[in-house]
N, C-alpha and C positions, 0 to 999 in steps of 0.2 A: 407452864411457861412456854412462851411459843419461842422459835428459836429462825436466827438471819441470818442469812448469808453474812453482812457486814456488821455486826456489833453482835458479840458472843461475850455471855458472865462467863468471869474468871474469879471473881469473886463479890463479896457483899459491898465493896467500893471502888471496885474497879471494874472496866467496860474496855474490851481490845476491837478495836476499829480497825474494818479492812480501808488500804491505804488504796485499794484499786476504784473502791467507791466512795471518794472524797469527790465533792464538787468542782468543778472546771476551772472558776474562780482560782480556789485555792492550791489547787495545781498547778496552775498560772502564778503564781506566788513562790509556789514554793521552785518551782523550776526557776523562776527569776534567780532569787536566792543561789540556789547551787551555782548560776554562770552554766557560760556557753559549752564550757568541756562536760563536765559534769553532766549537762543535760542530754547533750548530743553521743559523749560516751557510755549512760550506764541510765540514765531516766527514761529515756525514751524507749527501752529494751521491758521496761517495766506489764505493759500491756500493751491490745490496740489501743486503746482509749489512751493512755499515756505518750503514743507514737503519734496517733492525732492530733493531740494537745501542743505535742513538741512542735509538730510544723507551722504553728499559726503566725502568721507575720507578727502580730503587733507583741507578739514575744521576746522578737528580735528586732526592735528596733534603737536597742544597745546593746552591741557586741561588747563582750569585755574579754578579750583572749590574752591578756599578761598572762607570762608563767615563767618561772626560770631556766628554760632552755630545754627542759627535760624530754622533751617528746615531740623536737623540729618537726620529723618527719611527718607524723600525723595530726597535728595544728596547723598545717595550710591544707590538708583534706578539709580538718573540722570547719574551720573557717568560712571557707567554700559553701558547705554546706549550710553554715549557719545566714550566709551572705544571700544564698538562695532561696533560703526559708523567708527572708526577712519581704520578697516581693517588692523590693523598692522602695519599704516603709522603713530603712535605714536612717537614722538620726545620727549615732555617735560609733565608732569603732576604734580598738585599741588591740593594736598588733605589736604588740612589745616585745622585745626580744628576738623576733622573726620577720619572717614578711620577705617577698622576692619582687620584683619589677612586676611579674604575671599576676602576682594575688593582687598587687595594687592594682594594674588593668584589670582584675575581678572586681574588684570593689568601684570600680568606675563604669564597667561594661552592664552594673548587674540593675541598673532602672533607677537609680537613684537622683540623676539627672532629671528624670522625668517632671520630680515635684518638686526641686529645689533649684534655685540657678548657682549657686555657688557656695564652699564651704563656709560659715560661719567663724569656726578657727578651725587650724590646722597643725600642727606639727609635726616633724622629721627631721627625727634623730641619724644619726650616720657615725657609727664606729668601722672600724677598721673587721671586723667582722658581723657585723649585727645591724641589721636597720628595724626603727624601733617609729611607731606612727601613731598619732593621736588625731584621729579626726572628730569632730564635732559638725553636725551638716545641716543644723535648724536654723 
């Protein structure tokens, strides 16, 4: 029995697959899936090939950053990040719960203008602590 790096018996009906040599495709999938924290917190740390995968624009061209408030601080980092990854191939974002006047000039500064002349829909929310934004930009 020859033996692989990625698919090793474990037994007579089961097969355990290394997750670092799944196809790009399906990476692409599955990082959709997880969302932008997820991806950018704990997927991307996974390999290089996984850190690769994570930066490809058309990954990001739906941010979805709702969260219940739990981690302000480091959701206008991620965000950023995610905003920059996206290369201007930015369609829709959702910064719920958070968001400051500066992410928004992020979100306006970061090439999105380039390919589209104005938002599609928009929304802003406005509490007394909290500004909360749904853009849509196709």
């Amino acid at each position: 029995m020859s033996s692989s790096s990625s698919v090793k018996s474990v037994g007579a009906d089961r097969e355990e697959r290394n997750w670092k040599d799944l196809p790009r495709d399906v990476l692409c999938t599955i990082f959709q899936k997880l969302g932008a924290i997820e991806t950018l917190m704990r997927a991307q740390h996974g390999s290089s090939v996984w850190r690769t995968i994570s930066k490809d624009p058309l990954l990001w061209c739906t941010i979805d950053m709702s969260n219940s408030g739990d981690m302000d601080l480091q959701l206008g980092i991620i965000c950023r990040r995610a905003i920059d990854y996206s290369c201007g191939h930015l369609l829709r974002i959702n910064i719920e719960h958070f968001g400051t006047d500066d992410l928004l000039r992020h979100i306006t500064d970061s090439g999105i203008h380039q390919t589209r002349t104005e938002p599609k829909h928009a929304e802003l929310y406005l509490t007394k602590n909290t500004i909360s934004v749904q853009i849509t930009l196709h």
